[in-house]
C-alpha positions in Angstrom: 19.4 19.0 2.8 18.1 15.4 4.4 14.6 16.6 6.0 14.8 13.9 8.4 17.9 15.5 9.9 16.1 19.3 9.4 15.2 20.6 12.7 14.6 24.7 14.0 14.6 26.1 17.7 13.0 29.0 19.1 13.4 30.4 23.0 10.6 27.7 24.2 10.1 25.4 20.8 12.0 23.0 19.2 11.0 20.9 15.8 12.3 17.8 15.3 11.9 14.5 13.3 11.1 11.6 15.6 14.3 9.6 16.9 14.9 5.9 18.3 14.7 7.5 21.7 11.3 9.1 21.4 10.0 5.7 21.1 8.7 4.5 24.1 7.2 8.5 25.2 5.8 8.5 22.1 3.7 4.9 22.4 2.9 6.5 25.8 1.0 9.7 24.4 -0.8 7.8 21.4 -4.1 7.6 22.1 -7.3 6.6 19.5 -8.1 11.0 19.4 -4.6 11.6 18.5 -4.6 8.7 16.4 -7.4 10.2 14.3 -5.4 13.6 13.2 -2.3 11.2 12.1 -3.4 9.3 9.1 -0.5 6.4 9.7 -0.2 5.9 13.6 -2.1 3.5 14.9 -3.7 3.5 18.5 -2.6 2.0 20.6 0.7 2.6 19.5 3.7 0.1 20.4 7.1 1.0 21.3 8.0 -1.6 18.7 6.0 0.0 16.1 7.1 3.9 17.4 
């Protein structure tokens, strides 16, 4: 089993790994208090580095 391709759905959730395509809404939502509770993702965060 790859856990980067491991993913579960429920009625209103689904669990993913991040993809190429999250990228640019995931640069978006990074800010320095999220930052803090994700010990490798800088804030800001770039689309390039996303």
């Amino acid at each position: 089993m790859d856990p980067l391709d491991t993913s579960f759905e429920t009625e209103r959730l689904l669990v993913r790994s991040c993809q190429v395509a999250d990228a640019e809404a995931l640069a978006g939502l990074m800010t320095p208090s999220i930052s803090a509770c994700l010990a490798t993702w800088p804030a800001p965060l770039t689309v390039v580095q996303a």
